[in-house]
N, C-alpha and C positions, 0 to 999 in steps of 0.2 A: 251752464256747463257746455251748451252746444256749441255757442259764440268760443267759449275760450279753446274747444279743442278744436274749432273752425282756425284760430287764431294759429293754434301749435300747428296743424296741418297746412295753411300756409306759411309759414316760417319753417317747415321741414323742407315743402319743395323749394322756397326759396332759397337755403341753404344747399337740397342738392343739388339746385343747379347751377347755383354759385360754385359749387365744389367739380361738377361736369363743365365749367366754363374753364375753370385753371387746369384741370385735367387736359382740356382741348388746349389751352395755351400752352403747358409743358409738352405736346405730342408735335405742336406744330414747332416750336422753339427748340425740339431735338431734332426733327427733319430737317428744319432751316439749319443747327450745325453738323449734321451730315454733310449736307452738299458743301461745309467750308473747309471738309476734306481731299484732297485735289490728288489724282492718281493717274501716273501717265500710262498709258495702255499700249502695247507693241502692235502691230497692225493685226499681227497673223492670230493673235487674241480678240478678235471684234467677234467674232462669228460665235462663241461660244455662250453657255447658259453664264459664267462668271462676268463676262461683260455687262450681259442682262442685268445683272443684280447690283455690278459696285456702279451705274448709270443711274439707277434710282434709290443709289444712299451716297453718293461720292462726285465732288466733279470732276466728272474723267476726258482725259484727252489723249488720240490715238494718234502714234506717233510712231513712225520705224524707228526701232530701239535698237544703236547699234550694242548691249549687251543686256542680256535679262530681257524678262514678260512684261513685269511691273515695276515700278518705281515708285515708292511712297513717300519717302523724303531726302532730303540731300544725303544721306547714308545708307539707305536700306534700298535693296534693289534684291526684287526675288526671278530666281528662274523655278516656272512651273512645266513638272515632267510630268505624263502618267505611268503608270508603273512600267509600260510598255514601252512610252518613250524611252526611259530610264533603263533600263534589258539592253534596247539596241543601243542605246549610247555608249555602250560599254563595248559591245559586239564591233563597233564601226570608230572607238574610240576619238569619239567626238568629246565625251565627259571629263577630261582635264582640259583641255582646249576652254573648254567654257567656262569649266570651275575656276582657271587661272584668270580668264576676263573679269568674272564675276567680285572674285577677292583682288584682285587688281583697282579696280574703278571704285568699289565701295567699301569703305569702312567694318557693314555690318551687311554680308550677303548674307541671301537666303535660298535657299531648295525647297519646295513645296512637292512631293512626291504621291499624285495622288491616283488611286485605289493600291489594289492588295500586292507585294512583288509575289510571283508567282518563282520560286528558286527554282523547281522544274525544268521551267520555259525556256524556248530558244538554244537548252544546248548547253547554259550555261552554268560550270561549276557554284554551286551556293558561297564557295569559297571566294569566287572574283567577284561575287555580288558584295559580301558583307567587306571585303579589302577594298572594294570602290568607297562606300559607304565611309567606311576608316577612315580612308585616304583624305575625302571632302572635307570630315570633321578633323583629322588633326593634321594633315598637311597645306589644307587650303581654310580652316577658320571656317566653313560650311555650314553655319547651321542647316540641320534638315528636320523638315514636318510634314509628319502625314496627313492625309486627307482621304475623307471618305470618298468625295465625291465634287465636282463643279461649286454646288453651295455652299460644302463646308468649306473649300478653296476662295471662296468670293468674301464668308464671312470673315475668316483666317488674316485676308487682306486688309478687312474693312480696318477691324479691329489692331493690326498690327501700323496704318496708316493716322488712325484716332490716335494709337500713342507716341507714336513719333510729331505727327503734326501739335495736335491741342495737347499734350501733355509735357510733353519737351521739345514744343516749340519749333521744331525744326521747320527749317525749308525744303520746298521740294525742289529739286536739280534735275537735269537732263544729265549732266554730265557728275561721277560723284568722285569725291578725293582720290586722285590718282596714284597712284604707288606701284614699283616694279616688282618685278617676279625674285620670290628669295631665291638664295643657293639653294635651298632643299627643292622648290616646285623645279627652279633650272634643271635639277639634274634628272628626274622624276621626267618631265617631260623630253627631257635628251633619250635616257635608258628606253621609254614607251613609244620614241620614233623607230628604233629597234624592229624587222619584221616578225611580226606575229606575238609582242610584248604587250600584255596589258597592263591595266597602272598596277596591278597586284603582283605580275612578274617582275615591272619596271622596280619595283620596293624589292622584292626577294634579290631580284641581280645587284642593287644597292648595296644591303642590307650584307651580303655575303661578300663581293668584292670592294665593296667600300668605296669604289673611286670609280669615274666616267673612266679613266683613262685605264684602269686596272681591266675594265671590263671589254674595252677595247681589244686589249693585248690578251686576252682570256683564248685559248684553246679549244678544240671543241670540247676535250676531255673537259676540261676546267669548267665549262660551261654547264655540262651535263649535272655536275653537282650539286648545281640550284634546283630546289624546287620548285616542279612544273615545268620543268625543259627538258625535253627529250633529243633525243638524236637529231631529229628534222630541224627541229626548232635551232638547236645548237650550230647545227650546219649552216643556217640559213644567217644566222648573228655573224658567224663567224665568215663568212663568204662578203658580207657588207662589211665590216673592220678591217679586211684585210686585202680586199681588192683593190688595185690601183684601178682612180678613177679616168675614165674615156671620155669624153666631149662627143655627146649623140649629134651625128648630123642628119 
């Protein structure tokens, strides 16, 4: 009886350690296809906890990216905002400028929006936040996803580069399908050159005059109509549409 349960107690550790052998080959054999996940990094992204993380699951390469953070395959190219970046992007209207690049160059952009928006903040109506937001997702094709924080942004990545690369294959591009700006983004960004127009004004003066050129010819009266233009606002539209232009020396 001793010998055979001598017997069974070698053949048990033999078995778990046959079983902690493949274990270790399945752990090393997923690490090894992490890193055949290739992720181009924008330079001004090195410094951050997300770099830390997709460097020791991905092979990353930093590179000045003339559009977006990341790049994970010839389609998908993310820009990552923090919730604060994303406030003043709207404040200093940088965010169609970019979202137009972004849906321009790639097939399948992406916005990564991470911690909490704060609608309070900055000054800013909650109404020009969630019209920004609108705007991204149905004038410019924007997905957008939030993040808690750096890690969950670095996961968010990993994970979005594993299925475009190993799962459909794709390759990864510096440069991704290029395509021009529709009539809707052209006029969107014509109306938000407009002084003191944001893309949520640039859609209301749209939306109500219907035409770049209607909105040109618009009045102060006529202006004031719109939602969210006041007097100042209207003056200042109207004073740019209808001054003849000077050559500054």
């Amino acid at each position: 009886p001793n010998e055979y349960n001598k017997d069974n107690k070698d053949n048990k550790e033999g078995e778990d350690k046959e079983g902690e052998d493949k274990e270790g080959d399945n752990t090393n054999k997923f690490q090894t296809e992490n890193k055949t996940v290739k992720i181009y990094v924008d330079i001004r992204e090195r410094n951050t906890e997300i770099f830390k993380i997709l460097n020791k699951k991905a092979n990353v390469e930093v590179k000045q990216l003339e559009v977006g953070d990341y790049i994970l395959s010839e389609n998908v190219c993310v820009e990552r905002k923090t919730a604060g970046d994303f406030l003043q992007s709207i404040v200093d209207r940088r965010l169609l400028e970019q979202a137009g690049n972004l849906a321009r160059n790639f097939e399948i952009p992406l916005m990564i929006i991470e911690g909490e928006l704060n609608f309070s903040a900055r000054g800013i109506h909650p109404n020009a936040i969630r019209g920004a937001i609108a705007s991204l997702a149905t004038d410019f094709k924007i997905s957008i996803i939030p993040a808690k924080n750096e890690k969950e942004t670095a996961e968010m990545l990993i994970a979005i580069a594993r299925r475009e690369q190993e799962e459909k294959k794709k390759d990864v591009a510096l440069i991704g399908e290029k395509r021009a700006y529709t009539l809707n983004e052209r006029q969107l960004l014509m109306a938000e050159s407009l002084p003191n127009v944001s893309s949520v004004l640039a859609e209301n003066l749209l939306n109500h005059f219907k035409t770049i050129k209607k909105i040109a010819n618009a009045s102060v009266k006529a202006l004031m109509k719109v939602e969210g233009i006041g007097s100042k606002k209207a003056e200042e539209i109207f004073k740019v549409t209808h001054s003849e232009y000077k050559k500054e020396r």
